[in-house]
VOKOL-638176 format. One record per residue (C-alpha): residue number from 0; residue in one letter; chain; x, y, z. Coordinates in nm, 4 decimals. Each point is the difference from the previous one (the first is absolute). Last residue first. Example, Ala and Ser with C-alpha at 12.3 -4.5 7.8 and 13.67 -1.06 7.14 Angstrom:
<sites>
(site 1 'S' 'A' (1.3670 -0.1060 0.7140))
(site 0 'A' 'A' (-0.1370 -0.3440 0.0660))
</sites>
This chain:
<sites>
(site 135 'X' 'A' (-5.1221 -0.3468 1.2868))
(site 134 'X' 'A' (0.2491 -0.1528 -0.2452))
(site 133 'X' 'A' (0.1086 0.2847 -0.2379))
(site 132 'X' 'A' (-0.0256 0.1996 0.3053))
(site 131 'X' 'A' (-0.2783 0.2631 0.1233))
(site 130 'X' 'A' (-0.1606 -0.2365 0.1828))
(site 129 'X' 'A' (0.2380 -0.1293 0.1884))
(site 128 'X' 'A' (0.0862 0.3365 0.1721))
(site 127 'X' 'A' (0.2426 -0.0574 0.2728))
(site 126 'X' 'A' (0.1656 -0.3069 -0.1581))
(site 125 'X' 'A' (0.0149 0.2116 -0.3115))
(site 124 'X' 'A' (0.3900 -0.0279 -0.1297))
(site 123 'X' 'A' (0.2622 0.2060 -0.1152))
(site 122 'X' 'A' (0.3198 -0.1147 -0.1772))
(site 121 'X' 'A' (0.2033 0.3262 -0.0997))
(site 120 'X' 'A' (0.2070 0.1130 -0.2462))
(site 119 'X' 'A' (0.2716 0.2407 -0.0603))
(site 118 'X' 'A' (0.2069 0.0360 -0.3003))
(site 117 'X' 'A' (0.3286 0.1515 0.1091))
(site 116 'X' 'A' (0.2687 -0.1413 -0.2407))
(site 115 'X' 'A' (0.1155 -0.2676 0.2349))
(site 114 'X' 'A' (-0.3716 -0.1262 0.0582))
(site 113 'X' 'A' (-0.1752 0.1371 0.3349))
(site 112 'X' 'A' (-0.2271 -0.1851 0.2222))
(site 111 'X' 'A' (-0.3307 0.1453 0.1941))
(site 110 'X' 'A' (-0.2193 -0.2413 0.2641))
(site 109 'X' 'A' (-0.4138 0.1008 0.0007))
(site 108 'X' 'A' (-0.2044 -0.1319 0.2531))
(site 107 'X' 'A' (-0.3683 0.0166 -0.0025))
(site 106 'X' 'A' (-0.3308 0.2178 -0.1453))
(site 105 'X' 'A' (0.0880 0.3166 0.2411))
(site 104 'X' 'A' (0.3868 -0.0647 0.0026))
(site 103 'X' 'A' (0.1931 -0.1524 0.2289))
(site 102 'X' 'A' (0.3904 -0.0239 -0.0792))
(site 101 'X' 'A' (0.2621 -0.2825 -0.0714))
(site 100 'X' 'A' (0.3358 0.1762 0.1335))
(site 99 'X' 'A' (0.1977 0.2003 -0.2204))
(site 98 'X' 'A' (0.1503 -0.0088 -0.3468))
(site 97 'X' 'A' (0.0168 -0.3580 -0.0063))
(site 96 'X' 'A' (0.3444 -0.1221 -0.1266))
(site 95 'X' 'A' (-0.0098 -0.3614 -0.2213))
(site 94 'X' 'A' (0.1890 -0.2846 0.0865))
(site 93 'X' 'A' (-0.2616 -0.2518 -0.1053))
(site 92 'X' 'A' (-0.0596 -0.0434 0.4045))
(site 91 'X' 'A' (-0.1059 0.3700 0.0035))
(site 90 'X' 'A' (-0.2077 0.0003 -0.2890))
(site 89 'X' 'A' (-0.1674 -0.3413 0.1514))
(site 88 'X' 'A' (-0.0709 0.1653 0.3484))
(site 87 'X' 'A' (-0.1149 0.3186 -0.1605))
(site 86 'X' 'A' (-0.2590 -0.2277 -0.2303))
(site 85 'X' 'A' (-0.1298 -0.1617 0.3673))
(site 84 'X' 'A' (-0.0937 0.3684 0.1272))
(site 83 'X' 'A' (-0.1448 0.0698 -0.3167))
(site 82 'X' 'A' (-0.2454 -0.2642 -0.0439))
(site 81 'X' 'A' (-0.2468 -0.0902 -0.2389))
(site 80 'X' 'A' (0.2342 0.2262 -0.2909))
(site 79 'X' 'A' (-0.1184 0.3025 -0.1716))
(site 78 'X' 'A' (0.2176 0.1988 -0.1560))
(site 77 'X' 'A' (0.1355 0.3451 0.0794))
(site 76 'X' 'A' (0.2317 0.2032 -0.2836))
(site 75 'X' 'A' (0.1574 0.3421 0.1824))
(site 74 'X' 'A' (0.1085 0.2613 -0.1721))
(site 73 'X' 'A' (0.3035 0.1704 0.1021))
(site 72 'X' 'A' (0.1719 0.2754 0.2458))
(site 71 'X' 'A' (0.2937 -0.1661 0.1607))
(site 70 'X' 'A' (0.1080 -0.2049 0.3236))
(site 69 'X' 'A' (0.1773 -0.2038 -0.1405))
(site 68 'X' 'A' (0.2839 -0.0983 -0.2365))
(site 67 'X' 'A' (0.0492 0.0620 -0.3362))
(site 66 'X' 'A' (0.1304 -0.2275 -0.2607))
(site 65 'X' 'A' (0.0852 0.2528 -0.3469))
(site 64 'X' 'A' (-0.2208 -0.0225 -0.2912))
(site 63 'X' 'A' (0.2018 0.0279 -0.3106))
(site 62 'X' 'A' (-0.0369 -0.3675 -0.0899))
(site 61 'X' 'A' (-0.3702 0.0812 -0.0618))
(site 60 'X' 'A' (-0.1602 -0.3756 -0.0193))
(site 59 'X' 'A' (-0.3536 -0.0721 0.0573))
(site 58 'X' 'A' (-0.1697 -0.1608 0.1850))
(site 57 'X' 'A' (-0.3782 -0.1054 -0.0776))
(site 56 'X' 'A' (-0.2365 -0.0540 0.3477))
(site 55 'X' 'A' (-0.2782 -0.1714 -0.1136))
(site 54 'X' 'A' (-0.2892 0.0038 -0.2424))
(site 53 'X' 'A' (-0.1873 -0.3124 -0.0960))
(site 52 'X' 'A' (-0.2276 -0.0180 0.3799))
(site 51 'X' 'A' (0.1014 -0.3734 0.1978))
(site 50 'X' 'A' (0.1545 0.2037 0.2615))
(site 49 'X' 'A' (0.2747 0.1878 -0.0831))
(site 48 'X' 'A' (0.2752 -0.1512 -0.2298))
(site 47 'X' 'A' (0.3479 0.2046 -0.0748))
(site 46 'X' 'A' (0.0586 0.0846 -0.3627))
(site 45 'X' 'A' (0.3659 0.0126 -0.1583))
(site 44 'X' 'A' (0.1174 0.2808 -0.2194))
(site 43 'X' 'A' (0.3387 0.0617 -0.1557))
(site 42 'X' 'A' (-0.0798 -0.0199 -0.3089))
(site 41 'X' 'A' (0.2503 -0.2490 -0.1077))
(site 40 'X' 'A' (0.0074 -0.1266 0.3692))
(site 39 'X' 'A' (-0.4283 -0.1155 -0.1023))
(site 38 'X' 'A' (-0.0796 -0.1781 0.3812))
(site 37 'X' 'A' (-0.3401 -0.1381 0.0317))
(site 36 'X' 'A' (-0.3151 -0.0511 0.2304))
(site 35 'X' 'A' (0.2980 0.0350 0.3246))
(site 34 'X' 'A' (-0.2366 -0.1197 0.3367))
(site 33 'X' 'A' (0.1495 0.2320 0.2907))
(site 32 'X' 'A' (0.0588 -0.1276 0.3342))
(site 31 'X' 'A' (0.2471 0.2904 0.1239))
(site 30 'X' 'A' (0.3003 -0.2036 -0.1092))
(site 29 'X' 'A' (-0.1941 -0.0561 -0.3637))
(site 28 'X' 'A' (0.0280 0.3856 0.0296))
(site 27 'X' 'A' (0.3530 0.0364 0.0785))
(site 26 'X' 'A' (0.1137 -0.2720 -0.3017))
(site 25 'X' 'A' (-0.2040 0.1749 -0.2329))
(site 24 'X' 'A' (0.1553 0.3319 0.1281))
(site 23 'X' 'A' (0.3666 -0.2029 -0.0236))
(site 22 'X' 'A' (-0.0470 -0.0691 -0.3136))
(site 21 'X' 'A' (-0.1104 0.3037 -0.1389))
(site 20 'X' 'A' (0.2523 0.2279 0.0910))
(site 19 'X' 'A' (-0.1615 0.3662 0.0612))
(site 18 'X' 'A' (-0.3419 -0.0301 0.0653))
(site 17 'X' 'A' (-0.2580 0.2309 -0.0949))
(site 16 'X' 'A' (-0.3585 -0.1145 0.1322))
(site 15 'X' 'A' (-0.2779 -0.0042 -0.2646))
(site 14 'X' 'A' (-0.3512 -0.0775 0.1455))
(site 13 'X' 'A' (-0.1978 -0.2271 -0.2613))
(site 12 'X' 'A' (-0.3655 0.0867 -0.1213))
(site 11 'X' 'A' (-0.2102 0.1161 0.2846))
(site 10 'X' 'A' (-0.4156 0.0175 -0.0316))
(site 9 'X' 'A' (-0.2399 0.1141 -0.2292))
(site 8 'X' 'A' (0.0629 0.3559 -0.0222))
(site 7 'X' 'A' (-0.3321 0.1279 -0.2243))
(site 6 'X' 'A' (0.0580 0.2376 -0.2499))
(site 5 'X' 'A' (-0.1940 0.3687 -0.0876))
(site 4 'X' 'A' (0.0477 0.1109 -0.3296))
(site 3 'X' 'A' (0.0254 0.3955 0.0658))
(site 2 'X' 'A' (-0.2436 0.2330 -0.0432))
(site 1 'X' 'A' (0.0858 0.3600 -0.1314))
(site 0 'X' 'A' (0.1355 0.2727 0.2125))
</sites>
């Protein structure tokens, strides 16, 4: 088999989350304490801020794509956040569903939320392992 060019990944461009109304995702995810960078409706794009980094969260419209409820098989998105326990009290008093309770994990606490088309994401943080955080 001959050589291949080898490439480098350098890091994430933008994760792509089908939506299926626009509006009301924007509207879902500024809920959730999203940042919108910008909205194109013509396109049917907009780009949720994370962190200070260029890439973000990009939705995207499929008006085919049916609301779902949980539980269901799906990929999960976790961010970062200082403090996971106090992000599930701000999802929750935006309105927002948890998927469960606000659970341990080895670096923190990690709290799951669902958009109406089934994108799941988490806020995780590293209060158990500092040093391993963006701020440790």
């Amino acid at each position: 088999m001959p050589d291949e060019e080898s490439y480098e990944l350098l890091g994430f461009d933008n994760v792509l989350l089908p939506v299926g109304d626009l509006g009301e995702a924007v509207d879902f995810y500024q809920r959730a304490g999203f940042t919108l960078g910008f909205r194109f409706d013509e396109a049917g794009i907009a780009l949720l801020r994370v962190g200070k980094e260029t890439p973000g969260i990009l939705l995207r419209t499929e008006p085919a794509l049916a609301r779902r409820n949980p539980p269901w098989l799906s990929p999960r998105i976790w961010l970062e956040v200082p403090d996971a326990r106090a992000a599930a009290r701000r999802l929750s008093a935006a309105g927002l569903t948890l998927l469960d309770e606000v659970f341990q994990e080895a670096t923190g606490w990690t709290v799951e939320f669902a958009d109406p088309w089934g994108n799941v994401l988490g806020l995780t943080d590293y209060t158990r392992r500092p040093e391993l955080g963006r701020t440790g």
